[in-house]
C-alpha positions as CSV (number, residue, x, y, z in Angstrom):
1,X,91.8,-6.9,275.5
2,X,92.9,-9.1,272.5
3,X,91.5,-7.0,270.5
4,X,93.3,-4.2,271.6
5,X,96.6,-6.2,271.0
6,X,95.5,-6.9,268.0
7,X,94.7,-3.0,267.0
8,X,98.7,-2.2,268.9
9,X,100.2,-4.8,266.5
10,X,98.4,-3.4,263.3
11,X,99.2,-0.1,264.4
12,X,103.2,-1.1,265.1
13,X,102.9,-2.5,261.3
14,X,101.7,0.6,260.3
15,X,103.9,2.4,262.1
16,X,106.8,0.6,260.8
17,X,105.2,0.6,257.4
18,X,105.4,4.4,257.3
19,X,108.7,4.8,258.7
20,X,110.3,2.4,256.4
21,X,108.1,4.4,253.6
22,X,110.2,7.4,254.7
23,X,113.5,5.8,254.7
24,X,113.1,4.8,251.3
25,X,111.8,8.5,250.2
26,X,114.5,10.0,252.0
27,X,116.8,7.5,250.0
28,X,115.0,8.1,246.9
29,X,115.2,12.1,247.6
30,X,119.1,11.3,247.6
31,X,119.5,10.0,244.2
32,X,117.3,12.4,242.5
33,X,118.8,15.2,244.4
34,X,122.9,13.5,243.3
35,X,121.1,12.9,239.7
36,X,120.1,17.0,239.2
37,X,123.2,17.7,240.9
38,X,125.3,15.8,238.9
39,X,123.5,17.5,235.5
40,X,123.3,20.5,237.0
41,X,127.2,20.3,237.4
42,X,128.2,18.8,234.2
43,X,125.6,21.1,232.2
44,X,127.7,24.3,233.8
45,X,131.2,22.5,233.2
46,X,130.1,22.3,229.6
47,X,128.7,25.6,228.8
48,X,131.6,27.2,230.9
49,X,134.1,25.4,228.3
50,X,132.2,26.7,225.5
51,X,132.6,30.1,227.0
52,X,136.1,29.3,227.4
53,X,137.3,29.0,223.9
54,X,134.2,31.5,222.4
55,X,137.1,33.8,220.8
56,X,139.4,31.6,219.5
57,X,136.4,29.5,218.0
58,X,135.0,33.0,217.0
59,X,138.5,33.7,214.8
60,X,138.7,30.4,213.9
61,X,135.1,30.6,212.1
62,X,135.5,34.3,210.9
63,X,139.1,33.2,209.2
64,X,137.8,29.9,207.9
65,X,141.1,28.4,209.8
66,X,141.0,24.6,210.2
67,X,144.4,24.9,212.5
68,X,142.8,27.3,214.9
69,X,139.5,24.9,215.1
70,X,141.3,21.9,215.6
71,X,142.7,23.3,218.1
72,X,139.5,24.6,220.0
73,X,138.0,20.9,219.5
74,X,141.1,19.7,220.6
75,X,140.5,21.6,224.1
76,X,137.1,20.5,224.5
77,X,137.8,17.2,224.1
78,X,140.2,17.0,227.3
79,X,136.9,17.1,229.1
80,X,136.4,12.9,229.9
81,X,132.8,13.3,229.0
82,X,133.1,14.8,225.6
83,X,132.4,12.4,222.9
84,X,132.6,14.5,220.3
85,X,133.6,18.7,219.4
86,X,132.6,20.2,216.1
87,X,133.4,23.8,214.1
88,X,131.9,24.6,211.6
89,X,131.2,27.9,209.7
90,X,127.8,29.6,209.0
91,X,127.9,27.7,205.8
92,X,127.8,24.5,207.3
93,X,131.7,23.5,206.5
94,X,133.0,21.6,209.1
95,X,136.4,23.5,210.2
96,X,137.8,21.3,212.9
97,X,135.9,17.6,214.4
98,X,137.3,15.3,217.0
99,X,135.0,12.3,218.7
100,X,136.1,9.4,220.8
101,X,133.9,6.2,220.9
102,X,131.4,6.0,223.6
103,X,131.7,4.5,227.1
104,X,129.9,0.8,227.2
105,X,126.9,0.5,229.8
106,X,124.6,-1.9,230.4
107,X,122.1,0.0,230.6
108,X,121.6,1.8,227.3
109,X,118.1,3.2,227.8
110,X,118.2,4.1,231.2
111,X,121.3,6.3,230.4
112,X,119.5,7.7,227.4
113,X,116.4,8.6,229.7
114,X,118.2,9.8,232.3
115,X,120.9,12.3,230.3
116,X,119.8,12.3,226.6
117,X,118.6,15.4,227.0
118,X,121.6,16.9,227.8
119,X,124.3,15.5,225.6
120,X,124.1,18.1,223.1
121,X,125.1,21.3,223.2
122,X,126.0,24.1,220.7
123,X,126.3,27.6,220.5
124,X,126.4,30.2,217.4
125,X,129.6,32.2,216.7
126,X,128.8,35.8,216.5
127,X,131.2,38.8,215.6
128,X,130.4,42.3,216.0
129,X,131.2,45.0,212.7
130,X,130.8,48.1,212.6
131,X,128.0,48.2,214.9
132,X,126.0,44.9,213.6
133,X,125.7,41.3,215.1
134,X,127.5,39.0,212.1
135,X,126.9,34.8,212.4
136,X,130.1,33.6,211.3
137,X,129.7,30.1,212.7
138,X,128.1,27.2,215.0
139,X,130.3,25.0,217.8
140,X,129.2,22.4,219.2
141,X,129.6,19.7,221.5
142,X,128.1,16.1,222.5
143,X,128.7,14.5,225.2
144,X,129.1,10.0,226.3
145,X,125.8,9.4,228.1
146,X,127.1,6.5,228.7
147,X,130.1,7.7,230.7
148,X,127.6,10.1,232.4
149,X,125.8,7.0,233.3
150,X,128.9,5.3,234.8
151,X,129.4,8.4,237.0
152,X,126.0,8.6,238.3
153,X,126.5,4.9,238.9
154,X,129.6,4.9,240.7
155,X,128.2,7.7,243.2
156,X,124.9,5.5,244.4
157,X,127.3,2.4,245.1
158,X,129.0,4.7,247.0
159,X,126.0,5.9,248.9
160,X,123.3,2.6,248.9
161,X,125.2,1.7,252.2
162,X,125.2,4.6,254.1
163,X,121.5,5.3,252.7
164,X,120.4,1.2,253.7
165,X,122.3,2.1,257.0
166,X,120.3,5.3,257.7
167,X,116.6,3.9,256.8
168,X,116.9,0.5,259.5
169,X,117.9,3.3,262.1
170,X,115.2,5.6,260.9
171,X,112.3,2.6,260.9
172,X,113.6,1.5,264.5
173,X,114.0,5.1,265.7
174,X,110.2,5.9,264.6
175,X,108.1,2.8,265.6
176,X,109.6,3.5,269.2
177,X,108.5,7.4,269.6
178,X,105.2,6.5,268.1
179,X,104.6,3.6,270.6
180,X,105.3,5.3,273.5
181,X,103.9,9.0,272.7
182,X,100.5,8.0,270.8
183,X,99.9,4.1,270.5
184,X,99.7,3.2,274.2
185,X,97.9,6.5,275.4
186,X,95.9,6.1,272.4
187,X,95.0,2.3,273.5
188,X,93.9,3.7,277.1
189,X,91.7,5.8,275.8
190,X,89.8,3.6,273.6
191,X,89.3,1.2,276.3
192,X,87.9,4.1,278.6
193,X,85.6,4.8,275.4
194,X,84.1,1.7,275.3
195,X,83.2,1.4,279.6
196,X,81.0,4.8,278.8
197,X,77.4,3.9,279.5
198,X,75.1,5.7,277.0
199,X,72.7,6.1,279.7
200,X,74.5,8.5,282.0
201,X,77.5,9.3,279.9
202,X,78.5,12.1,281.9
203,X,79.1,9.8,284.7
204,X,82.0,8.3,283.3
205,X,84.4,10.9,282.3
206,X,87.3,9.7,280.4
207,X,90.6,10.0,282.6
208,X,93.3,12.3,280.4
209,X,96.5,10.5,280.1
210,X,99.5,12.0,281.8
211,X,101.8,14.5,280.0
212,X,99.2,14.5,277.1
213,X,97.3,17.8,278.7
214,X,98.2,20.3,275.7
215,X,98.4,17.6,272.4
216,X,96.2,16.2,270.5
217,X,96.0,13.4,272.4
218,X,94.4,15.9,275.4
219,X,92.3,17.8,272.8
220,X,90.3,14.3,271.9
221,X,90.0,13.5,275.8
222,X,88.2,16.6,276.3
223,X,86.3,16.8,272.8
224,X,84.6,13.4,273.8
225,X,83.9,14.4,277.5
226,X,82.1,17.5,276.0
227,X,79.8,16.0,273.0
228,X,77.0,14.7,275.6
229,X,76.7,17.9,277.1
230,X,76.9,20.2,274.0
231,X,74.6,18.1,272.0
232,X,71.3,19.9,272.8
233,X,73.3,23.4,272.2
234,X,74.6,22.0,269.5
235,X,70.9,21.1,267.9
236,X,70.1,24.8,268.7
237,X,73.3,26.1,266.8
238,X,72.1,24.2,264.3
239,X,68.8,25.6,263.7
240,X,70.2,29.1,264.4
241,X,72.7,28.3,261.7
242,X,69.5,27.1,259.0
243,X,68.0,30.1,259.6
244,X,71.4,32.6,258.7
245,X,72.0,30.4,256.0
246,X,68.5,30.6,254.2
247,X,68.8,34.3,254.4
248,X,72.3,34.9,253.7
249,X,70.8,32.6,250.3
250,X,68.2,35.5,249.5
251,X,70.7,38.4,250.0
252,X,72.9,36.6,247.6
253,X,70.1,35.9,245.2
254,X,69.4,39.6,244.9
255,X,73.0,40.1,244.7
256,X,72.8,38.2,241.6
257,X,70.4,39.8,240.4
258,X,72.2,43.1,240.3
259,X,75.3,42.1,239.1
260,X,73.4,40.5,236.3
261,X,71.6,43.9,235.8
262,X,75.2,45.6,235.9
263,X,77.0,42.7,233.5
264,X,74.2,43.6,231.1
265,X,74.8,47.2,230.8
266,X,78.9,46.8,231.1
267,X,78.1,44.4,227.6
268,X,76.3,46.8,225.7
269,X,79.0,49.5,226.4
270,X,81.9,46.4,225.1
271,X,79.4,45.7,222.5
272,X,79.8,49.4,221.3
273,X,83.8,49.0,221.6
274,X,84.3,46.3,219.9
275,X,81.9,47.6,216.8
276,X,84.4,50.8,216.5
277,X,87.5,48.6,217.1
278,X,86.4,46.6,214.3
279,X,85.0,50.0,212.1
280,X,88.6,51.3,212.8
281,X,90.6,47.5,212.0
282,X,88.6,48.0,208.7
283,X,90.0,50.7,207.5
284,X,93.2,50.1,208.6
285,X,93.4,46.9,207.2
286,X,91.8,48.5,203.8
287,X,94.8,50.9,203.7
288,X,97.5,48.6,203.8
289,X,95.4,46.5,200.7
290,X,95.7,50.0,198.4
291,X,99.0,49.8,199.9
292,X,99.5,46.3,198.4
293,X,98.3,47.5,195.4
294,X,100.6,50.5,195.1
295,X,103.6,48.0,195.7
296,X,102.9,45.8,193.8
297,X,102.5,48.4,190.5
298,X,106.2,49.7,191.6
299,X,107.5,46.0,190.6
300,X,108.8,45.9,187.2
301,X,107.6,43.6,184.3
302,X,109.8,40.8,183.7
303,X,108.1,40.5,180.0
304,X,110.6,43.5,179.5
305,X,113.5,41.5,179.0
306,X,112.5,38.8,176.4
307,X,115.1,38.7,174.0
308,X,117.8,38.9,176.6
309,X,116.9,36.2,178.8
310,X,115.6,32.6,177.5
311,X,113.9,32.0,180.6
312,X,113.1,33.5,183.7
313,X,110.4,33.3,187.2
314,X,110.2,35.2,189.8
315,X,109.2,34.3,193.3
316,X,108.2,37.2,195.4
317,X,106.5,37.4,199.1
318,X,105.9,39.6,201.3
319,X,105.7,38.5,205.3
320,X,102.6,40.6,206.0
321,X,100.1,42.2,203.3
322,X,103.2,44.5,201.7
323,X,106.7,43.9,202.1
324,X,110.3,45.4,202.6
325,X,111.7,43.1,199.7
326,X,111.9,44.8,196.1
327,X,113.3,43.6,192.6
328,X,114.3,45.6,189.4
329,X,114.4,44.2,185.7
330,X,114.8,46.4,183.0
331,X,117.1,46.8,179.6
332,X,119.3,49.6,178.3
333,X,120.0,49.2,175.0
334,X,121.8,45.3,174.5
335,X,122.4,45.2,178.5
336,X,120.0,44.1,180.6
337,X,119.9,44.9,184.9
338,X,118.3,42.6,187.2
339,X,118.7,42.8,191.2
340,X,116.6,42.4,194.3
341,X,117.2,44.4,197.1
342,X,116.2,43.4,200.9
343,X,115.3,46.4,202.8
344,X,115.1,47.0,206.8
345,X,112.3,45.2,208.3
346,X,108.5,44.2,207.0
347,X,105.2,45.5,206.9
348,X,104.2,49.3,206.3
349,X,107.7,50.4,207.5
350,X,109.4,48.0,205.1
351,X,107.3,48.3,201.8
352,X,108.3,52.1,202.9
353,X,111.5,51.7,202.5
354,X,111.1,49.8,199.4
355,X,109.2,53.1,197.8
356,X,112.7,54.7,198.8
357,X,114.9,52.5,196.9
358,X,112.2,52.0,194.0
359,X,112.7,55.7,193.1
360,X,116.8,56.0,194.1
361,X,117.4,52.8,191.9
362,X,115.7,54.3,188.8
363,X,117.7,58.0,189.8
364,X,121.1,55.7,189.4
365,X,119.9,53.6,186.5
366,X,119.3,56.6,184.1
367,X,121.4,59.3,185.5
368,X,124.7,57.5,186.9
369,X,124.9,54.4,184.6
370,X,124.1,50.8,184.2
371,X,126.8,49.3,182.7
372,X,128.7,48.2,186.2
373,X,126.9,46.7,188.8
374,X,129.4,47.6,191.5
375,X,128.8,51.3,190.7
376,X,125.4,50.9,191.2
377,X,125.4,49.8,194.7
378,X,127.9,52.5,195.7
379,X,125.5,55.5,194.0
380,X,122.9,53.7,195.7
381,X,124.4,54.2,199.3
382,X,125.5,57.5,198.6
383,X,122.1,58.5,197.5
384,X,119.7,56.2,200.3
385,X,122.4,57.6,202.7
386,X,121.3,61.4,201.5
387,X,117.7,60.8,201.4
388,X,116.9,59.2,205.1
389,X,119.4,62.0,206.2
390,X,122.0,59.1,207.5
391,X,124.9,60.8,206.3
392,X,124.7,63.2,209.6
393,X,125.8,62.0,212.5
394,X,122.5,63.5,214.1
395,X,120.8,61.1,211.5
396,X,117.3,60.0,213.0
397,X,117.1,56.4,212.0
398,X,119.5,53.8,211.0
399,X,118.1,52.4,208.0
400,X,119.4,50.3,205.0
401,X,119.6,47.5,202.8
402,X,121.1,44.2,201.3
403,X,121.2,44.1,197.3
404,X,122.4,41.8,194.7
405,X,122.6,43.3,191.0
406,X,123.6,41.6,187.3
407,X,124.4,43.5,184.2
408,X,123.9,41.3,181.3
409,X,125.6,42.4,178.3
410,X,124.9,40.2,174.7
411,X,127.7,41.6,173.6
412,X,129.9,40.6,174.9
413,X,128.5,37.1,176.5
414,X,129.1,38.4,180.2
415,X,127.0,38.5,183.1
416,X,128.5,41.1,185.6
417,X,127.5,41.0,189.4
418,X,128.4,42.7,192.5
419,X,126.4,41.8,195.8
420,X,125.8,43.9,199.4
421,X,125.4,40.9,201.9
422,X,123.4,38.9,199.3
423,X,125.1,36.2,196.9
424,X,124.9,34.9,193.1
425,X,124.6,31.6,192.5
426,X,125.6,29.8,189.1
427,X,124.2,26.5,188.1
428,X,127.2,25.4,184.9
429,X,128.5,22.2,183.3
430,X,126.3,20.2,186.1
431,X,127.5,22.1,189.3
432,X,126.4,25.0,191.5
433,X,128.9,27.8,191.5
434,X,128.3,30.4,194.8
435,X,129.3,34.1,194.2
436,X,129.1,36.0,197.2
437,X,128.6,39.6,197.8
438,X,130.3,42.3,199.9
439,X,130.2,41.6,203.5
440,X,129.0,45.6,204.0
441,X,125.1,47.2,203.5
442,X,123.5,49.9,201.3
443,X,122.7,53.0,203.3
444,X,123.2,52.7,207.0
445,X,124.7,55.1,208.9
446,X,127.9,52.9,209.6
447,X,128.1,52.3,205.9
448,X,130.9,54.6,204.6
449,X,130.0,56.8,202.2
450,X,133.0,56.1,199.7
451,X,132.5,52.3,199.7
452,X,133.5,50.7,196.7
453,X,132.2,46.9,196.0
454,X,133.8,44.2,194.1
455,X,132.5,43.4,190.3
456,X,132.2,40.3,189.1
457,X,132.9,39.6,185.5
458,X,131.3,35.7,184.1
459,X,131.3,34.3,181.1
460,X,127.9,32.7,179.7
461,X,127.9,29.1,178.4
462,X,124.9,28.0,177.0
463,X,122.1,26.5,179.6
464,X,124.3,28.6,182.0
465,X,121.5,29.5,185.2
466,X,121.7,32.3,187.9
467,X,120.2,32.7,190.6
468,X,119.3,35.7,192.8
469,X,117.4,35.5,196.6
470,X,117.3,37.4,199.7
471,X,118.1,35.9,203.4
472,X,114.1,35.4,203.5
473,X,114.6,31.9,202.1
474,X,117.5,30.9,204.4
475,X,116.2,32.5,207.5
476,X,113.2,30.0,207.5
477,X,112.6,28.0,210.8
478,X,112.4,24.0,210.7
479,X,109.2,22.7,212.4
480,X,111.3,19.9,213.8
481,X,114.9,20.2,213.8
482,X,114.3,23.9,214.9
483,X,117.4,25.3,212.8
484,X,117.2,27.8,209.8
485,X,116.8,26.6,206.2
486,X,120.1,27.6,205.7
487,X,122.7,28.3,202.5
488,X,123.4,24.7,202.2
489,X,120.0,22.9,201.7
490,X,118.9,26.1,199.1
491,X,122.1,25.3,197.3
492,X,121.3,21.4,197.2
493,X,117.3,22.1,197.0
494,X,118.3,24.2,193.5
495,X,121.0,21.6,192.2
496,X,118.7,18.6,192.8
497,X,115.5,20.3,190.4
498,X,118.1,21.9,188.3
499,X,117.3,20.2,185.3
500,X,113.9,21.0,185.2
501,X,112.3,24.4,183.6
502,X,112.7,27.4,185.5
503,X,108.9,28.3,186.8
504,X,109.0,24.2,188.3
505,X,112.8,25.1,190.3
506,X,110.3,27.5,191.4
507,X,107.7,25.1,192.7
508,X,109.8,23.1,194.3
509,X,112.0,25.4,196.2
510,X,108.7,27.1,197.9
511,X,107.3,23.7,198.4
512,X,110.0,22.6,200.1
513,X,110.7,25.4,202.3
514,X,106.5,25.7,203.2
515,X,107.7,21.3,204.4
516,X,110.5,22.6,206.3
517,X,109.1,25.2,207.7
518,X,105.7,23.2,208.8
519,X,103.5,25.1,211.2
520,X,106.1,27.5,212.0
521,X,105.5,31.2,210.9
522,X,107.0,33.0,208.5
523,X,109.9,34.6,209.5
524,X,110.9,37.4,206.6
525,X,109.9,38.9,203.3
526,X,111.0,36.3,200.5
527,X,112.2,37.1,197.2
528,X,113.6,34.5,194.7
529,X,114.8,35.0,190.5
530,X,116.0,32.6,188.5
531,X,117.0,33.6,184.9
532,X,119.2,32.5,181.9
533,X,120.9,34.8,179.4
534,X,119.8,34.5,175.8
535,X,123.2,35.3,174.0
536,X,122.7,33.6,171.2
């Protein structure tokens, strides 16, 4: 009987052990549960206050108005958790900027584990016109993950007691329903267990505990007072079940053996498949090569413009095997034309595109003029605008382009440029100049017909270098920060190498974008010309 005692103690331990087991998990449940709660909640309150003042930050961006941002940060930053609300525009200017310094905890790290990943939020500024998505800007907000911390604090102070409360109730509650329901039946039984005689075990049949007729306690009672007497039925079973299983093992063997049979003809048929999937990827593939080919002779020769320029490199790539980018350089006399030209998307439908232009660009160049870049884009989205049949309002497809063009003219010393979406920049007296384009593209069918584009007239000082690109080099995706290459860093990329010749700017600017980019994919057809004048 002592050691029965013995086995009721261990099991009240036990018993205890696992209740207080679930007291803590319950209390452990609560805090993660107030923890996802409480992010949950202040992720919502955040992103509802972004939504809040979308509009006015919208404006703000699109107008370039500091007032109008400071007063969007201004709003955000009545939330107590906000450390700090930025604006800035989608050239990386910051418009409005408020912070307040962060809430002291002593426990740094933990806070940092527990909400660092949700401190920072931010949220592009789009604007719709005429029909197209425009990024005019980026908000964003941080927030104190230290006064997050302090919350989540104050709320399981508030709560240990109740929870501490709850679990001694819970222990008490559960050791006393197991000792009474299983423990002391379960004790019984044992004890009857062990007065069986092996001899004649059927003589001593093991009395079922009261109330326990339908548990589990009932269903061992009368599993044990049934083993003696099934266990010669049971040997039988078991040689009945040997013999099932040994030929249930040669039905599946031959099973086997014709699924095998089947598997084999089922890969002779793939085999066959994949041979004309692979004939038919072939020529395919060989198609778009001539393709590449074909492109590539539409390109002009940049040799053609020694004499007018003293240097200049060009940087052209295509996303897949041909492209939907395109350049032009040519001379007229003493004036020169260069421009590149970024049509709608990549691939076979792009480089198609790029055939288009290739012929309507030379059309405008030697029927219409090429004196004035800015009447070179317009005769170019008249005429794209007449040949994909966009000037209908039944027009099939909605298809265009970006284009940035300079006249150089020796002489009179002036480079003249006019841009549709895509900028100029000037690299003079030791600082980079931008010249942007036209906020309106070449041939859509939301592009009116009668546009006119603004021409920009710039003087040449010696050593004076330009630079023309398409949104292929901006529009690159950062391995790690997971943001776009951006205006900014191709501005500072080119000002930093500056000094050095033009075919190394070159080499540098790819190299770094292939860095920042990393094993991200390419995103866009690239296109890239750096040139100066020779006006000597």
């Amino acid at each position: 009987m002592g050691v029965f005692h013995g086995l009721s103690f261990k099991q009240a331990v036990a018993t205890l052990a696992i209740a207080l087991g679930l007291g803590l998990a319950a209390g452990a449940w609560d805090l993660w549960s107030d923890l996802h709660q409480l992010r949950r909640e202040v992720r919502e309150h955040t992103t509802a206050n972004m939504a809040l003042v979308r509009g006015l930050a919208v404006e703000s961006a699109y107008m370039l108005s500091s007032d109008l941002a400071g007063e969007v940060v201004a709003g955000l930053m009545q939330d107590p958790l906000a450390a700090e609300a930025r604006l800035s525009d989608n050239f990386g200017d910051v418009l409005g900027r408020m912070e307040r310094p962060a809430t002291p905890t002593s426990f740094p790290a933990l806070s940092q584990r527990l909400f660092g990943d949700m401190v920072s939020y931010a949220r592009v500024l789009q604007t719709q016109q005429r029909g197209t998505t425009i990024d005019v800007g980026r908000l964003e907000v941080r927030l104190d993950a230290g006064g997050l911390m302090r919350r989540y604090l104050d709320h399981v102070a508030a709560s240990a007691t109740a929870g501490a409360a709850r679990t001694v109730l819970l222990c008490l509650l559960v050791v006393a329903v197991f000792y009474v329901l299983i423990t002391k039946p379960l004790l019984r039984i044992t004890s009857a267990i062990a007065r069986v005689d092996p001899a004649r075990p059927g003589a001593f049949p093991i009395e079922l505990p009261r109330r326990h007729e339908g548990d589990e306690l009932g269903l061992l009672v009368n599993t044990v007072n049934a083993l003696l007497a099934e266990s010669q039925r049971g040997l039988g079973q078991r040689d009945a079940a040997e013999a099932e299983l040994a030929a249930l093992a040669r039905d599946l063997e031959r099973r086997v053996e014709d699924r095998t049979a089947e598997l084999s003809r089922e890969k002779a048929v793939v085999e066959r498949a994949n041979a004309e999937l692979e004939k038919a990827h072939r020529h395919i593939s060989d198609g778009i090569h001539y393709a590449s080919r074909i492109q590539t002779a539409l390109l002009p020769d940049p040799m053609a413009l020694d004499g007018v320029v003293d240097d200049i490199v060009i940087g052209w790539r295509p996303f897949d095997i041909v492209g939907g980018d395109y350049y032009w350089t040519g001379t007229f006399g003493d004036k020169a034309v260069i421009g590149v030209m970024d049509c709608t998307g990549h691939g076979v439908p792009g480089a198609f595109m790029t055939a288009v232009v290739s012929s309507i660009l030379a059309r405008v160049l030697h029927h219409h003029g090429h004196d004035d870049p800015a009447v070179i884009l317009a005769q170019l989205n008249v005429l794209v605008k007449a040949a994909l049949r966009q000037d209908r309002a039944d027009a099939p497809a909605d298809d265009g382009l970006d284009a940035a063009i300079c006249v150089l003219d020796r002489s009179r010393r002036k480079v003249t440029f006019a841009g549709a979406h895509l900028p100029l920049m000037v690299w003079s007296n030791g600082a980079m100049r931008v010249i942007r384009g036209d906020r309106r593209s070449l041939g859509y069918r939301d592009s009116p017909a009668d546009a006119d584009f603004t021409r920009h007239d710039l003087t040449v000082a010696p050593g004076d270098t330009f630079y023309l690109y398409t949104d292929g080099l901006i529009d690159q995706m950062g391995a790690d920060t997971r943001r776009l290459f951006g205006r900014r860093r191709l501005q500072d990329c080119l000002s930093a190498h500056a000094h050095l010749p033009l075919d190394q700017q070159k080499d540098r600017l790819f190299a770094t974008l292939d860095s920042w980019r990393g094993d991200q994919g390419w995103r866009d057809d690239m296109t890239f010309i750096a040139f100066r004048p020779n006006f000597c």
